[in-house]
C-alpha positions in Angstrom: 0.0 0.0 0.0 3.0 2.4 0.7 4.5 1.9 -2.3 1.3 2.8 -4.6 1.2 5.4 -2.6 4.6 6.5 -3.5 3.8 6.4 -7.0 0.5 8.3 -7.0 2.8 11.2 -5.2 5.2 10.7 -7.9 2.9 10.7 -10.6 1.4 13.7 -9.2 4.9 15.9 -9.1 5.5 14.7 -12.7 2.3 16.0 -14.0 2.9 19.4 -11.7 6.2 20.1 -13.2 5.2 19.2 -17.0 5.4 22.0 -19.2 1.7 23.4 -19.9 0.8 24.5 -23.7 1.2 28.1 -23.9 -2.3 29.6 -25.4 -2.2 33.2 -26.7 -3.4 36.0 -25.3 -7.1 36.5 -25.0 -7.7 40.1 -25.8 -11.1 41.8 -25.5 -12.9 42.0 -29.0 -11.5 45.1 -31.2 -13.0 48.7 -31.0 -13.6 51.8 -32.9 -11.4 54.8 -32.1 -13.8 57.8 -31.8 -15.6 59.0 -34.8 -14.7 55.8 -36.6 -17.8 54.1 -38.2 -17.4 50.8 -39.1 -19.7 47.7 -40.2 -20.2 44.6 -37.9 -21.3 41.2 -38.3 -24.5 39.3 -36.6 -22.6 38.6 -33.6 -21.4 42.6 -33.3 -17.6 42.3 -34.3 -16.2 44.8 -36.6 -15.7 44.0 -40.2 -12.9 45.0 -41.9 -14.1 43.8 -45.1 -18.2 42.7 -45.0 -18.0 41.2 -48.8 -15.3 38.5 -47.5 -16.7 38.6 -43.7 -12.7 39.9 -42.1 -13.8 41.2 -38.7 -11.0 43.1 -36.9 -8.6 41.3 -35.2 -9.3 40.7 -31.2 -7.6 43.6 -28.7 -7.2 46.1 -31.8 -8.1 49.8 -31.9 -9.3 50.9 -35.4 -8.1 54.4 -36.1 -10.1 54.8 -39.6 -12.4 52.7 -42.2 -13.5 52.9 -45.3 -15.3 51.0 -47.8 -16.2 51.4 -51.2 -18.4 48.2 -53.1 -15.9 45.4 -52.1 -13.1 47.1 -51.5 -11.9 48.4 -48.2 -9.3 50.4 -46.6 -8.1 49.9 -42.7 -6.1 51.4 -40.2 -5.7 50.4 -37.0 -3.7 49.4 -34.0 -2.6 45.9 -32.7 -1.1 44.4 -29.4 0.7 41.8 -31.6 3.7 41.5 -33.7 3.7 41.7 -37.8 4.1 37.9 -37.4 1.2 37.8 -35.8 -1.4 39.6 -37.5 -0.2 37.9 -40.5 -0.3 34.6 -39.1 -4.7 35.7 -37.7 -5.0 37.0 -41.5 -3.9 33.5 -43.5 -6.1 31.4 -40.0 -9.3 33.6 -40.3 -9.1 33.6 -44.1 -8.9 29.9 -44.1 -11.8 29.7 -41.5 -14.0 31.9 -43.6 -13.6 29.4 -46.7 -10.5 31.2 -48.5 -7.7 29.6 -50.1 -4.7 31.7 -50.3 -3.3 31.4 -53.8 -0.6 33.7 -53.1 1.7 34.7 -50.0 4.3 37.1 -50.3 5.7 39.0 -47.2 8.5 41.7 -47.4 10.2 42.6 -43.9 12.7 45.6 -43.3 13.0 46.0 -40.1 12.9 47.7 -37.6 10.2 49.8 -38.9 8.4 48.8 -42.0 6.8 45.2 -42.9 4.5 44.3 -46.2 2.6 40.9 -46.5 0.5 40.7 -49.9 -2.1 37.7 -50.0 -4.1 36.4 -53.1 -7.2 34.6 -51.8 -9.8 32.6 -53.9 -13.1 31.7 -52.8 -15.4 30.0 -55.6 -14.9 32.5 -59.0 -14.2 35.2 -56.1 -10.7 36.2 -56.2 -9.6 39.0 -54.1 -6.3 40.3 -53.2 -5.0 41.9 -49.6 -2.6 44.0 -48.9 -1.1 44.6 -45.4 1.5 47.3 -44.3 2.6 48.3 -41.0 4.9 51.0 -39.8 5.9 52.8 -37.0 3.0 50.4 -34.7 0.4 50.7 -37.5 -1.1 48.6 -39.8 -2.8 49.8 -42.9 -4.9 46.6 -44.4 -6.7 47.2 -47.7 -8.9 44.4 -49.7 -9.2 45.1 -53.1 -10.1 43.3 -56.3 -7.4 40.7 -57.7 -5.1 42.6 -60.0 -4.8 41.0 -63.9 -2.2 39.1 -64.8 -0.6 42.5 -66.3 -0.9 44.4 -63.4 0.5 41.5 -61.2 3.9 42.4 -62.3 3.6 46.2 -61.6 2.5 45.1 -57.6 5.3 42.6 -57.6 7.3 45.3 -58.7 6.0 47.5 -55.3 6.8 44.7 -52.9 10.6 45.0 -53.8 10.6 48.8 -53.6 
């Protein structure tokens, strides 16, 4: 009897001291900076962009918002890293039914960072740009450029 008990303790510190899955943050949902009017869904987060259902990501501050048809333009404020955002933007795109065609991402630290996503949903195709500098990220979702134009954005990414 001593010795299961022995074990049980011993199988108790093991479990105690193994390392636990680190979860990220939970941040409350995103918000509107004042005067900023914005779109939300059924469940009240913001949309960044209704026509592809992008709500803002959690624990952001939008600092303006615009949208025109399909297309919409973004700025807002983020407790997490370039890395980060990106890495939400290709998850929630893939959880709202988008396949990203295209990735491209362009760092130059210590200030400025470009990602540049081609998604495709169905005979949608859409293309979204993200920037951020200086703690800002600028997000716009436009129409997928033609296969001319292509070059011309590519062309941006390097510059």
């Amino acid at each position: 009897m001593r010795r299961l008990g022995r074990f049980l303790l011993l199988g108790l510190l093991l479990a105690a001291c193994a390392p636990l899955e680190q979860t990220p943050p939970a941040y409350p949902p995103a918000q509107a900076g004042p005067g900023v009017l914005v779109l939300r869904d059924a469940s009240g987060r913001i949309l960044l962009n209704p026509s592809i259902g992008l709500p803002a990501p959690a624990g952001s501050l939008l600092l303006s918002q615009s949208y025109l048809g399909e297309a919409s333009k973004s700025r807002f404020r983020s407790p997490d890293s370039f890395d980060r955002v990106v890495l939400w933007l290709k998850r929630e795109l893939l959880d709202l039914g988008w396949t990203i065609v295209e990735a491209e991402v362009k760092e130059r630290p210590p200030a400025e960072y470009r990602a540049r996503l081609l998604i495709r949903k169905g005979k949608q195709t859409r293309e979204i740009r993200l920037r951020y500098q200086d703690g800002v990220f600028d997000l716009e979702v436009g129409d997928a450029p033609s296969a001319r134009t292509r070059g011309r954005a590519a062309a941006m990414m390097k510059g």
